[in-house]
N, C-alpha and C positions, 0 to 999 in steps of 0.2 A: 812471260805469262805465267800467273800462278793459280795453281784451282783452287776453289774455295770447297771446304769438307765444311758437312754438320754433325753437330754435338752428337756422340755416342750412348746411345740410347741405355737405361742400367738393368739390371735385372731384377725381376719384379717378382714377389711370392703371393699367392693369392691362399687366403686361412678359409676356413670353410669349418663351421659349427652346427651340431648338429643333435637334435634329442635323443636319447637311446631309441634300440629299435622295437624294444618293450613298451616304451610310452607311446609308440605311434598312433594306433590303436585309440589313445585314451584322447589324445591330440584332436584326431580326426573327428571325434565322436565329441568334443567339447565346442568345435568349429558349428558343427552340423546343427549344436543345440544354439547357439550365438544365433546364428543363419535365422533359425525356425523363431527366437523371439524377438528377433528385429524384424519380423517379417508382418506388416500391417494387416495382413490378408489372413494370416494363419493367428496371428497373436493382435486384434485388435484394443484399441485403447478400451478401456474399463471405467467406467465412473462408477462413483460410491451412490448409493442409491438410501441412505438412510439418512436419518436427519443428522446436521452439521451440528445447528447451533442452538442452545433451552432458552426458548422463552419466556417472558414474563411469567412471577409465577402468581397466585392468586392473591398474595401478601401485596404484590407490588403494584398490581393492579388496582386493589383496592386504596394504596396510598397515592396513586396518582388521582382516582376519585375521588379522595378527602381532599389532597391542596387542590386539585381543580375548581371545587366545591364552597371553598372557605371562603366568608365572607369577612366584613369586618364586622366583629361583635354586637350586639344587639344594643346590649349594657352600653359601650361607649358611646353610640346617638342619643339613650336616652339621657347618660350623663352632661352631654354636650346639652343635651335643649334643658334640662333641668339647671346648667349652670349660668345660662344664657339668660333663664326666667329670673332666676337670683338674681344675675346682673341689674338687669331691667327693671326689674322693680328696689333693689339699692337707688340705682339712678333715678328711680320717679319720685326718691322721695322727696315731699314737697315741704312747708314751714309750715309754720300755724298763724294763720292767718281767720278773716271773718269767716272763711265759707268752712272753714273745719271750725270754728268757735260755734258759729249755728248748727254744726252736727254733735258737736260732743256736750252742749251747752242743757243742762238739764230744762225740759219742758216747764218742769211746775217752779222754775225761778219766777217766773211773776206772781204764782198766785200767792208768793213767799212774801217776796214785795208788796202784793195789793195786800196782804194780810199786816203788816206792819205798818202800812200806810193809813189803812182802815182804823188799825188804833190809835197810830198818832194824832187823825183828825178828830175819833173818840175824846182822845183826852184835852185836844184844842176844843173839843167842844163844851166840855165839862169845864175847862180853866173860863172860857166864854161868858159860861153860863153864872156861875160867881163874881165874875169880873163886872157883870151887867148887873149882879144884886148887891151889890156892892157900891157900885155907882147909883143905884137908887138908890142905896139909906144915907148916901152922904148928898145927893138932889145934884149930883152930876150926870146924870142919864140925860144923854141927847146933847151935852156939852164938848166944847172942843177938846176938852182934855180926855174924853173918852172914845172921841172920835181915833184920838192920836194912838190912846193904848189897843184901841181895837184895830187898828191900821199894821200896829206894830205885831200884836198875836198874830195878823193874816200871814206879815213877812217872814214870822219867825217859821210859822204852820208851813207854808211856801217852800222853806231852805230846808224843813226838816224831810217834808217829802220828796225835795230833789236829792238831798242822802241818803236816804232810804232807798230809791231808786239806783242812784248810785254805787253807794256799797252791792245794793244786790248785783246787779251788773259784775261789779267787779268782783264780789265774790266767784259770781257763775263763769266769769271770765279766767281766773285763776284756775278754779277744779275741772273748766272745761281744758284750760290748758297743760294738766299736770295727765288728765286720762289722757290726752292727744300723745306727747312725749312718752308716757308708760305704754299704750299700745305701737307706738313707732319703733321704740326699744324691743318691744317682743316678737317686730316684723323685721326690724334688722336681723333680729338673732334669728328669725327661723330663716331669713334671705342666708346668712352663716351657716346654718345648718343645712341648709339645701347645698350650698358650694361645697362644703364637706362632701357631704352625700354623693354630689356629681364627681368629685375626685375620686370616691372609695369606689364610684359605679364604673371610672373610665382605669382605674387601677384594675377591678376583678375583670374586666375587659380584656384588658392585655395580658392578663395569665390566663383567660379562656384562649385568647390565642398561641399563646406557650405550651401549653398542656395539648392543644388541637396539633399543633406542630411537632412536639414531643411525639404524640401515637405516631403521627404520620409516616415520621423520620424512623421511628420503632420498626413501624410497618414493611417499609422500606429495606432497610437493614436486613432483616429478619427474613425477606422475598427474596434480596442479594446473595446473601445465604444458601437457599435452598436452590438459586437458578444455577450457583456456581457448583454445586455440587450435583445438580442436573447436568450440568456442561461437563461433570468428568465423567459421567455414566456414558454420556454421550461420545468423548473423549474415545473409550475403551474399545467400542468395536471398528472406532474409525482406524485406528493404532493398528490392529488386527487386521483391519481391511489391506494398511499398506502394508504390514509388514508380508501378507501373503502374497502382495502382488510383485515385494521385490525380492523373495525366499528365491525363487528360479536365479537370479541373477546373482545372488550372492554366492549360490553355490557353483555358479560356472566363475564367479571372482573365486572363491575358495579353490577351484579344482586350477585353472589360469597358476596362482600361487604356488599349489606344488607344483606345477610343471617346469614353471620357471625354477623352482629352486632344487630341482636335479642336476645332477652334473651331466654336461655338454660334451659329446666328442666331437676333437678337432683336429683335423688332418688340411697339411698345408701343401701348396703343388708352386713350385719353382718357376719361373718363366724368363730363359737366357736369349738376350737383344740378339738377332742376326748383327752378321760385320757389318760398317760401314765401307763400302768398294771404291766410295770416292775417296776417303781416307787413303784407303791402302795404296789406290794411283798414286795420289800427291805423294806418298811418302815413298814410293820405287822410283818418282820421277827426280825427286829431290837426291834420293843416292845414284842413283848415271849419272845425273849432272856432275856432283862432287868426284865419281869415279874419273870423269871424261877431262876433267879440269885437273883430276892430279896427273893423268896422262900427257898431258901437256906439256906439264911442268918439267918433266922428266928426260 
């Protein structure tokens, strides 16, 4: 039968570090201030009580009421219906036809016509009147052959007054047709000149809007400007607010820092295993054995 021993236990040193006895003092009294600002009761939270953040400033304000405000130009509607009317009346132009012939056709063409009508029957009446004295002195009056020449004066009297008629017509047809085409022409061009017009009106439109947008964006800027350098005024006593409320704790990190960086005394204490006494059986029982067995032998 053999006993079983357990492992012999080693010896152990225990170090032990420790502040001078000069800083204890300062130790103790760096604890107590810790204690007192962790302490909800005695150090409670603080909120900042001033304004954070600058507002709009009066620049900017006012540029949000101009784009708010802005319309589309006045000029470009009336551009638009002025070029619209242009259009429209391009488009209605119509041909020359009778009902414009009857307006542009001067009034007094007939009394031009009855005036040369009037003389031509004058002088058919005069050729008439010799043609008949005539036929008397030669005793052909009331004969056929006078019949036939007065027949013939009627036809010829007849054709002269349908040309006369005629030409006048066509004269007044011409000159009425040449004012129609001259005043069409002067109503193209002013329909031209209106489309112009409406372009330069729908152009100074959109640099009223540019210029409206320019101030605005000026405006803008310029309010940007002054809110951000409101924000650092603002900035300044926020800054000061915290830094006053973390100056306590820096200084106890500050003082924390020298403490730690003093040199530490350290003293160390030895600590030596009791025997093991089951060891020590097993090992006296193990030599009798070997003694009692060499006894034996012997």
């Amino acid at each position: 039968m053999s006993g079983g021993g357990g492992k012999t236990p080693a010896n152990t040193t225990q170090t032990t570090s420790t502040i001078p006895k000069f800083a204890e003092p300062y130790a103790t009294n760096m604890m107590g201030q810790a204690s007192a600002l962790t302490n909800i009761n005695q150090n409670p939270y603080q909120s900042y009580t001033g304004q954070r953040v600058a507002g709009a400033t009066p620049l900017m304000e006012q540029s949000y009421g101009a784009i708010g405000n802005m319309q589309p130009s006045a000029l470009i509607g009336q551009g638009a219906d002025m070029a619209r009317q242009a259009g429209l009346g391009a488009l209605n132009t119509g041909s020359f036809d009778q009902a414009a012939a009857d307006k542009y056709m001067s009034p007094y063409m007939q009394s031009v016509v009855g005036m040369q009508q009037r003389d031509a029957q004058r002088q058919a009446d005069i050729a008439h009147t010799g043609q008949q004295a005539q036929a008397a002195r030669s005793g052909a009056l009331g004969g056929s052959r006078n019949a036939i020449v007065q027949a013939e004066a009627n036809r010829n009297l007849a054709n002269q007054m349908g040309n006369i008629q005629a030409t006048g017509l066509q004269n007044a047809w011409q000159q009425a047709q040449s004012q129609y085409n001259a005043d069409q022409g002067r109503q193209m061009q002013g329909y031209g000149i209106a489309g112009q017009a409406a372009g330069t009106m729908g152009q100074l439109g959109q640099h009223q809007y540019g210029q409206q947008m320019g101030i605005a964006n000026a405006q803008n800027v310029a309010g940007t400007q002054q809110q951000d350098l409101a924000q650092q005024n603002l900035n300044v006593p926020y800054q000061e607010f915290l830094n006053a409320q973390n100056y306590p704790y820096k200084q106890l990190g500050f003082m924390s820092d020298v403490l730690h960086g003093l040199p530490t005394q350290t003293s160390s204490t030895m600590y030596q295993a009791p025997p093991n006494t089951w060891g020590q059986a097993a090992g006296l029982a193990a030599g009798l054995g070997s003694l009692f067995m060499s006894g034996q032998g012997g």
